[in-house]
C-alpha positions, 0 to 999 in steps of 0.5 A: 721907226717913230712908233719904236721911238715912241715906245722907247720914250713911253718906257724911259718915261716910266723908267724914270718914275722909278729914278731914286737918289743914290744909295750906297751899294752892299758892303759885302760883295760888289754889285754888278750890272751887265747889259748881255748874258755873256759878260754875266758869266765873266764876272761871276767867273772872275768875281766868285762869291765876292760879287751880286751880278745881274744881267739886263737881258736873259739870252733871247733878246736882240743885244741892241734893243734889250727891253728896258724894264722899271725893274733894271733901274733900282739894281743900276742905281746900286750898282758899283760897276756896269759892264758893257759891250761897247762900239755902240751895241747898247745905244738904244736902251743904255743912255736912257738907263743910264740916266734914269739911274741917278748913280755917279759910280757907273757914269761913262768916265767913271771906274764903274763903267767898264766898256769891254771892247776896250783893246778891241779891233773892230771889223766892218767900220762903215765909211758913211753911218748914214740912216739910209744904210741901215742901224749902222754902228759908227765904231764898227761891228759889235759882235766880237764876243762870238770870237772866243779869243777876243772875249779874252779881251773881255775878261781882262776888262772885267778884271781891271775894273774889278781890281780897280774898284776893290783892290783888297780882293786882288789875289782872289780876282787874280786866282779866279781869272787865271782858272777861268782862262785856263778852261778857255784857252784849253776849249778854244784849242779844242774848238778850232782843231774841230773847226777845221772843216770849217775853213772856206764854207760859204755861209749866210746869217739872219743879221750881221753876228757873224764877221768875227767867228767866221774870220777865226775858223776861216769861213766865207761870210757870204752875206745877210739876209736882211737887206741892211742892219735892222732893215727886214728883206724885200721880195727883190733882195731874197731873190737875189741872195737865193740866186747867188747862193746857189752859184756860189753853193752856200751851204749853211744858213744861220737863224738866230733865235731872235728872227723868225725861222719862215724866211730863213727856212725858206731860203735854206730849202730853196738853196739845198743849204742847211738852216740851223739856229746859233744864239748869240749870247749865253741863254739864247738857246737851251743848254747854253747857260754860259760862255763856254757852253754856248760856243761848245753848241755854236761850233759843234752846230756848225762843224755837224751842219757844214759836215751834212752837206760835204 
């Protein structure tokens, strides 16, 4: 922990030497930030060609440690809005961008900041946050974009702050939003009538992604195998979790791309379960550039493992 802290202060250190004062953002097109990949593809869904969007993470890193990169703060210091994920996703790279950037317009309480769990309600809000417990999230699992309905809340965030910040463009906003949710509504249909055969499967993830997507299909969260958010598995937990998964007969466990695939795999074969790797933002894997791309991979992933071992 106090070597990761001394990382993160030796990068804010060096983020901070690229701090400039404040320029005006393009005049043609908004200039927007976003911290992960999926809330890219929602404002270049709803922006169109009246925005410049620029992701802070490409898809493969973990959503609460993207590395902070001098090059971010130059674009943050431009940028009219920056669009989050929120419930405390971000916190251990944002702030300190956030205050490297030297830009009023995306400061929390500003327009420019756009939290997307805004209308959200959060799973697995933990009673005590204590540090014994792990990287807890005091407002409740951030996860909800792995929810394709919930990430319609996303877009309605995305499209407030938009509308908000450049009202002359409102109609376009409008006509572009509508079409985008069109395509959504019509593939979550698709999704969870070819979900159904994941009503009731028992499954295990690397981390802790997975609350939301499970209760939308209907599946059974077993458990983790991280001992505890952010904390890496003991011999002792492994054990405990193989022992349990096979008298519960779990038959899927999730690796994503972010974790190494020895423990997953050998916790899979130990169990006769099936291990497949799910990414968690557009990008994580090949062929998952955008939103909808990446749950189209997610569930058919899922439906094809969950169907190996019925």
């Amino acid at each position: 922990m106090k070597s990761k802290m001394l990382r993160m202060s030796l990068m804010l250190l060096l983020v901070m030497l690229f701090g400039i004062s404040v320029t005006p953002a393009f005049a043609n097109k908004l200039i927007i930030v976003t911290t992960l990949t999926d809330m890219a593809d929602f404002a270049r869904a709803v922006g169109g060609d009246l925005v410049e969007v620029h992701s802070l993470a490409t898809g493969v890193e973990d959503t609460h440690g993207v590395p902070m990169k001098p090059s971010f703060v130059p674009v943050m210091n431009r940028a009219d809005l920056l669009i989050l994920v929120g419930l405390d996703c971000e916190h251990a790279f944002l702030p300190a961008l956030l205050e490297a950037s030297k830009n009023p317009r995306i400061q929390k309480g500003h327009a420019g900041y756009v939290d997307c769990s805004r209308g959200i309600v959060p799973l697995d809000v933990p009673k005590s946050t204590d540090h014994f417990e792990g990287d807890v999230h005091p407002y409740g699992n951030p996860h909800y974009m792995l929810d394709p309905v919930m990430a319609k809340t996303a877009i309605s965030n995305i499209f407030n702050a938009m509308a908000t910040v450049a009202p002359q463009h409102l109609a376009e906003f409008t006509r572009n939003r509508d079409a985008y949710l069109a395509v959504l509504d019509d593939k979550i249909a698709q999704w969870l009538i070819k979900g159904k055969v994941l009503k009731g499967v028992k499954f295990v993830s690397y981390h802790e992604h997975w609350p939301y997507f499970a209760e939308r299909f209907g599946m059974n969260y077993f458990g983790t195998i991280e001992l505890k958010p952010g904390i890496d598995p003991t011999a002792r937990h492994i054990e405990e979790l193989t022992a349990s998964m096979k008298a519960q007969h779990v038959a899927v466990v999730v690796r994503e791309p972010q974790f190494p695939e020895k423990t997953p795999k050998r916790i899979a074969q130990q169990t006769a379960a099936t291990m497949i790797t799910l990414p968690i933002m557009p990008g994580g894997v090949p062929n998952t550039e955008t939103y909808i791309k990446m749950m189209d991979y997610i569930v058919n992933t899922m439906v094809t493992a969950v169907q190996a071992v019925k």
